[in-house]
N, C-alpha and C positions, 0 to 999 in steps of 0.2 A: 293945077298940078294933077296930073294922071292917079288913079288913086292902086293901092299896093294889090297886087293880084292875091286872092283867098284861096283857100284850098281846093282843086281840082275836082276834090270830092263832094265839097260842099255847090260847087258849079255844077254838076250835074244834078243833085239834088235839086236843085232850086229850078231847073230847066224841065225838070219831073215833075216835080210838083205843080209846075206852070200849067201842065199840058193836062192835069187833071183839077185844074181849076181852083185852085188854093186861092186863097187869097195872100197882100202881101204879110198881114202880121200873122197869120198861120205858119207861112214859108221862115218869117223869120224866128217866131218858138223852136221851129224843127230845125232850123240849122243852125241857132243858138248866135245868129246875127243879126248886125242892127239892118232898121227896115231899110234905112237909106242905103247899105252896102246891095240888099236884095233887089232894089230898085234899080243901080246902077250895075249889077250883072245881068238883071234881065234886058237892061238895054243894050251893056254891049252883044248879048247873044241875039238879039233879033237886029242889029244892025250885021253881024256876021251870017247871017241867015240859019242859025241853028235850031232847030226843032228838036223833038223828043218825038221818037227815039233817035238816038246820037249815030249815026255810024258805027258801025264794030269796030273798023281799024281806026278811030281817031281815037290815039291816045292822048295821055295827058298832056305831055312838050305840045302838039298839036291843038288841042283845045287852050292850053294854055295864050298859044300864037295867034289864034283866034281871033281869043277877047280879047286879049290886050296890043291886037297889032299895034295900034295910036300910041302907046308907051314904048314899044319897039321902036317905031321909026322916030317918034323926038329924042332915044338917044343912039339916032345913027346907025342903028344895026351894029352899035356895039356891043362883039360878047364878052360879057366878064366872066374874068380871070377864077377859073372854078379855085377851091381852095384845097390843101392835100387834107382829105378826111381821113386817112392812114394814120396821118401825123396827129388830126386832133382827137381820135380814138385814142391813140397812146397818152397826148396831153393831157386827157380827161382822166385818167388813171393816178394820177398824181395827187397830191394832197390838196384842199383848196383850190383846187382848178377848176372853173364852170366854164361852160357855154361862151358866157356873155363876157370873160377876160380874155378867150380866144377870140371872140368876137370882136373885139377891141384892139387887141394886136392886128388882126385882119384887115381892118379898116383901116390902120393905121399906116398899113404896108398898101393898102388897096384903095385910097381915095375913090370915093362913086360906085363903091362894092356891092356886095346884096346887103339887104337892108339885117339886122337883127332877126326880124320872122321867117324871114327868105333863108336865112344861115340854119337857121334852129330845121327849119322844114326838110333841109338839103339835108344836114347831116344824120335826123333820124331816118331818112331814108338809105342816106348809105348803111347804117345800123341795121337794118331790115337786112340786108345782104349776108351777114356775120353768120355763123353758124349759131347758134341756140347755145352754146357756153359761156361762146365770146361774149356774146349778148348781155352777161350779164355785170353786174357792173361791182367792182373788185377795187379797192383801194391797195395802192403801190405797197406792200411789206406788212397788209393787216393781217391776211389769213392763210393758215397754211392747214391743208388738208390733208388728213394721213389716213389711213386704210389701208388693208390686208387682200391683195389678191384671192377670187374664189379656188383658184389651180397653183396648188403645187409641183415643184421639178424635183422628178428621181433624182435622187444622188446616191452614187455606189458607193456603201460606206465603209464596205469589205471586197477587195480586191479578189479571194481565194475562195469567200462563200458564194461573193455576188448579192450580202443581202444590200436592200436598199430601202433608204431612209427618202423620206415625202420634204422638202424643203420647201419652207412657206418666202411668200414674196412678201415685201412691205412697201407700203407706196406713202409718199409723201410730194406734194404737186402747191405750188405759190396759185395763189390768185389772179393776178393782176398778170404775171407774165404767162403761166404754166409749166411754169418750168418743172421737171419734172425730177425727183430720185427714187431710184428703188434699190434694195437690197434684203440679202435673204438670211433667214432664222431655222431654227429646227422650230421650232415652237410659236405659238401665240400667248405665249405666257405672259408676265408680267415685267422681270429682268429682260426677255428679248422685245419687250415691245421699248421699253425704258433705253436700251443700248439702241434699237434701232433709230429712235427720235435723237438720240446722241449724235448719230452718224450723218444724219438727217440736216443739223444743225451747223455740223461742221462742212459740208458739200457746200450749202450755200455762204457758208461765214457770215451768219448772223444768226439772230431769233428774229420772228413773228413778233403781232400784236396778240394775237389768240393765233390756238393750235385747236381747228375740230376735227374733230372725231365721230365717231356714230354713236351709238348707245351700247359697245360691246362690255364684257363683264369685267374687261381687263381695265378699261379707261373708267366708267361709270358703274358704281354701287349700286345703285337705286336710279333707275330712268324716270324723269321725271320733266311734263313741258314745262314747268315754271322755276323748281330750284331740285334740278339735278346733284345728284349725290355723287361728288369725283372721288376715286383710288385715291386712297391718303397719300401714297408713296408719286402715283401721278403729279398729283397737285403740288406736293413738296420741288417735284424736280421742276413743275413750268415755273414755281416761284425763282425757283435758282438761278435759270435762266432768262427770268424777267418778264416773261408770256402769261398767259390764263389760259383754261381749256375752255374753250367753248362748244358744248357735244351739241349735237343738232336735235330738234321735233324729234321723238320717238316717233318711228313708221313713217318719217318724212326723208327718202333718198333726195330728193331736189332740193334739198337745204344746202347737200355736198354735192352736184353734179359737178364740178372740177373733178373730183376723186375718183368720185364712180365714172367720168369717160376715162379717166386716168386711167383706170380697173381693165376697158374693154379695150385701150391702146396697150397694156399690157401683155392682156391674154390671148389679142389676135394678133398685135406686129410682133410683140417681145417674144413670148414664149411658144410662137409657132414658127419663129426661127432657131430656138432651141429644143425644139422636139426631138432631133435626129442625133443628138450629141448626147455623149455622156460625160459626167461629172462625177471627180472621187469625192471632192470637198466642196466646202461652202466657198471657201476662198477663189476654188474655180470657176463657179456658179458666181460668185460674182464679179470676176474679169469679164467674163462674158456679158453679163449684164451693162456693165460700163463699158464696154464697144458698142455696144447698140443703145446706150441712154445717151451715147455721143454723137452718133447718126440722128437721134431723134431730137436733142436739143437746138444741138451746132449744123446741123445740115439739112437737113429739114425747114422750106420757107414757110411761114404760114400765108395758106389762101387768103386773100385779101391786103391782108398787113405788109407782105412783102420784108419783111423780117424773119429773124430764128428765134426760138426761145430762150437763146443763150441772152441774144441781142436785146432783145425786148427783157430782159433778167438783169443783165448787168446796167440796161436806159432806167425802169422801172422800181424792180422790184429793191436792189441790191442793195441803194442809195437812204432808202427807207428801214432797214434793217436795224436792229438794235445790235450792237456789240456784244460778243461774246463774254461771257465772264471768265475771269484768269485762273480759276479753281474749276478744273470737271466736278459735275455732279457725285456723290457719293451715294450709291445706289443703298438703300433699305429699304424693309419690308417692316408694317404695322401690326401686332398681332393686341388682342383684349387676351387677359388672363386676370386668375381670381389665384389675391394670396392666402398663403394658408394658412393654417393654426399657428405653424411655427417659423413664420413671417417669411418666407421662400418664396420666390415664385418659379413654377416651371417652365423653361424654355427649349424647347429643342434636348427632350429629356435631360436637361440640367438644371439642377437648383441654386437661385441667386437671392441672397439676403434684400429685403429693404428694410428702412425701419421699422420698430416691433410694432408700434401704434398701428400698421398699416393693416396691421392682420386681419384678413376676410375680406378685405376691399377687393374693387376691381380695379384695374390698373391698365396701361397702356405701353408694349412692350413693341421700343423701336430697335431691330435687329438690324447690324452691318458687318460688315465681315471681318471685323476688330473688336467690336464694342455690344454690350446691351444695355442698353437708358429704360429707366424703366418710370413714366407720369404718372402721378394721379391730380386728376381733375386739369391737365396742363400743366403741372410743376414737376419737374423731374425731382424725383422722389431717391434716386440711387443711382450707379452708371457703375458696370464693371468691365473686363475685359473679358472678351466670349471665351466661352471652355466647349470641348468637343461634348457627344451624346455620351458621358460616363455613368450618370445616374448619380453624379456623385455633389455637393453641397459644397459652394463659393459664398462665405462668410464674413461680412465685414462685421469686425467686434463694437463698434459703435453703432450698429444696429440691434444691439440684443440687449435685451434688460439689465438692469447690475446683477440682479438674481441667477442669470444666467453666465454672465462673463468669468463667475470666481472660476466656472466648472469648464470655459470654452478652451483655456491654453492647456489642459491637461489630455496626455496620452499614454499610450500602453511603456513606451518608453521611457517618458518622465516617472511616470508612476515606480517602475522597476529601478529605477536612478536614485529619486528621494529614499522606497526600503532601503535599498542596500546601504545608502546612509545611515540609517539607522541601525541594521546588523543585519545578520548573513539570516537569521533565522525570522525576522520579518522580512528581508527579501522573499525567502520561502514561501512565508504564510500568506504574500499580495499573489505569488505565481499560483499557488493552489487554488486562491480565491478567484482568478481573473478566467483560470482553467477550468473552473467549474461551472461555471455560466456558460449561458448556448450564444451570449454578443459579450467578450471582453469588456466593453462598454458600461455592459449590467455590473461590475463589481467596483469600478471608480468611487465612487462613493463609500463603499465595506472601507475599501484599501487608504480611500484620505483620511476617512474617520478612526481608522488604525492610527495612522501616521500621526495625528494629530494629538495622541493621547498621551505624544512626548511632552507634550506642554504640560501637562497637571501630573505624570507619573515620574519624568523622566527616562534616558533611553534605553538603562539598564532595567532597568521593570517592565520596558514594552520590550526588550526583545526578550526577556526573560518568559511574557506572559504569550510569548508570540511562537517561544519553545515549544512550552505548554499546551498552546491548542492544535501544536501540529501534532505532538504524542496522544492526543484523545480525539482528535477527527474534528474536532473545533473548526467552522469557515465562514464566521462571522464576528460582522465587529461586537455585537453582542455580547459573545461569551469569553472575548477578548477584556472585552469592559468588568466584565461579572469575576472573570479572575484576577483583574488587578482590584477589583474592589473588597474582594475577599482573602487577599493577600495568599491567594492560591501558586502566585507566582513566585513565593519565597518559600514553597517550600522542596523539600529534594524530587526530584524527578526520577522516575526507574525505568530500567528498559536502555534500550543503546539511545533514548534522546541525553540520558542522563550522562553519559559517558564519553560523550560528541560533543564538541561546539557547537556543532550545526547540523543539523541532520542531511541527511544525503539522500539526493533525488535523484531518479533515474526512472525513466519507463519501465526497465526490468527488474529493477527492485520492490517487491510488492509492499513488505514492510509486514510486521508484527502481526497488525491488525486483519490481516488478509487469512491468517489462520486462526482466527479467534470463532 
């Protein structure tokens, strides 16, 4: 049986080597074959009369005919059936798909076909053809590449001024087919990059296995080649959607060469067909976009492949996808914050109670456009419903100490409510007391501890004694206390307190003591 023709390459060598006098197990170290295959090419080459040096123009189908005429003509000069290497490029792109199961079908369909080594040989040779992208090898729905165009598109954001806003591109391009989207942002922020993978997700109707990225600040905390540090808020949304991010080598663009050709198929077809146009809105800017990301997927064949990348998208990539989830993502943002003495923490100048225990800790404050959760160590620790920048304190009473709660329900209101229950002339003496303080606040306390002295005097002796210290300038519970103790408040009063119910307030009324 004729034996299987070797590498074309390896056949020259061994014809080179010959002619400078190797020997045969020299020849065979160097071309990493057995001595008996180097025996039996050098014989078919000196029966075909080849020497070294080879002729220029004998290529290899030629050298090949050569040596192995005697195998040519025992099978007839028949040529077999090439196989579509279009097709097993794409076949190879599939999950579990190798070589040697297309090779098997092959055979199957091709009784007396190329041998295994002869398929393998053929097909990395057609592979050598591929452009350097194609080239590389992409499983069907694993990877999806995003990145931020270098050039942004004017957009006239003011019709009357003419000013204009720099509109950034976002790209997102499949693996395996190249399918391409793009879409544009005011920003590189963190919400537009977040909304743009959104948009990103729903073009192709599905998720990714991994979603990479490059090492920007938005996607990646800490760039790192071994355990990258991903945006919490990032990370949260590929959970949701089912994906991981997988960021590339710091300073390694050939980790993403999908993206980045995506980047230069952008900047030179995309956006040098929209150089000459103007745009009010993003919205416009992106109709645009999507007429020409329509030409470039759906009508556009690719060299070689002889397909679109719609085509190759919906054979490939689509089938492999994961299913959307039936909830959109709900965008937040992670902030560290340190609570305080008075167990608060600040958010977007507002203050949010947690429990009191918590106070001085550091905490972990997830913001969304309803709600604030606030973790420590991973336990949510509190959850309120977000308040605007007031400066002003969201308090839940089961957060606060017993010590604190007798004094949390009381207000300027309540306070004036309970006096007047009591009589018109401790109502008085809590408004003077609340009026004399630089924080109303400062005097809660004076005015419960008034209030309170109903219980051991009763009501007629605290408003009696409450008379009293409004006729001597008295505005403490002190001397409130010191007159019912000294039964100062039974005795007769003089002056118009004495001859009144209640004494009478007025801004313009100065009173007695203003001319003393």
């Amino acid at each position: 049986m004729p034996a299987e023709p070797i590498s074309m390459r390896h056949a020259r060598e061994i014809i080179r080597l010959k002619s400078l006098g190797a020997s045969i197990h020299e020849m065979s170290r160097r071309a990493g074959l057995a001595r008996s295959t180097v025996r039996e090419t050098l014989r078919r080459a000196e029966k075909a009369g080849l020497t070294w040096p080879l002729p220029e123009d004998l290529g290899d189908e030629a050298l090949e005919a050569a040596l192995y005429a005697e195998r040519r003509s025992k099978q007839g000069h028949r040529r077999l059936e090439e196989p579509d290497w279009t097709a097993v490029h794409r076949e190879l792109k599939r999950k579990h798909v190798t070589l040697l199961v297309l090779w098997d079908e092959y055979i199957a369909a091709n009784p007396g076909g190329y041998s295994y080594s002869r398929y393998c040989e053929l097909y990395r040779a057609f592979e050598k053809t591929l452009s350097v992208t194609m080239r590389q090898t992409h499983v069907a729905g694993e990877r999806l590449f995003v990145d931020y165009a270098g050039d942004g598109v004017p957009v006239v954001v003011d019709r009357l001024t003419g000013e204009v806003r720099m509109a950034q591109i976002f790209l997102a391009v499949l693996g395996a087919s190249g399918f391409l989207f793009a879409k544009s942002t005011w920003t590189q922020t963190l919400p537009d990059w977040i909304d743009a993978h959104e948009h990103a997700f729903g073009a192709i109707g599905g998720t990714p296995k991994f979603i990479v990225p490059d090492n920007t600040k938005t996607a990646v905390v800490k760039a790192c080649l071994y355990d990258p540090q991903i945006n919490r808020t990032y990370a949260e949304m590929a959970a949701h959607y089912g994906t991981a991010v997988l960021p590339t080598r710091p300073r390694r663009p050939r980790d993403k060469a999908k993206v980045e050709q995506a980047v230069l198929v952008v900047e030179r077809w995309l956006l040098g067909r929209l150089r000459n146009r103007i745009f009010h809105s993003l919205a416009d800017l992106d109709d645009a976009i999507a007429e020409l990301l329509l030409r470039h997927n759906e009508q556009r064949i690719l060299r070689r492949l002889g397909v679109t990348r719609r085509q190759l998208f919906e054979d490939i990539d689509q089938p492999a996808l994961k299913p959307l989830p039936g909830e959109p993502f709900e965008y937040s943002e992670w902030q560290v914050r340190r609570v305080g003495i008075d167990y608060h923490v600040e958010v977007d100048a507002h203050f949010y109670s947690v429990p009191y225990h918590f106070a001085r800790a550091e905490v972990d404050a997830r913001l969304t456009a309803r709600s604030i959760e606030i973790f420590h160590k991973g336990a949510r620790i509190a959850v309120h419903l977000r308040k605007g920048s007031s400066r002003k304190h969201t308090t839940v009473p089961e957060h606060m100490p017993s010590s604190h709660r007798r004094y949390a329900g009381w207000t300027i209101e309540r306070i004036r409510q309970d006096a007047g229950k009591v009589g018109p002339a401790t109502a008085a003496l809590c408004e003077h007391i609340l009026a004399a303080r630089p924080h109303p606040e400062q005097g809660y306390r004076a005015c419960l501890g008034i209030m309170r002295l109903v219980r051991s005097f009763g009501v007629e002796r605290v408003e009696a004694a409450a008379a009293r210290a409004i006729e001597i300038g008295a505005r403490t519970y002190g001397s409130v206390r010191s007159i019912l103790d000294n039964n100062l408040d039974r005795r007769p009063t003089s002056g118009r307190a004495a001859q009144e119910a209640a004494p009478i307030l007025h801004p313009n009324i100065r009173g007695s003591r203003y001319y003393n």
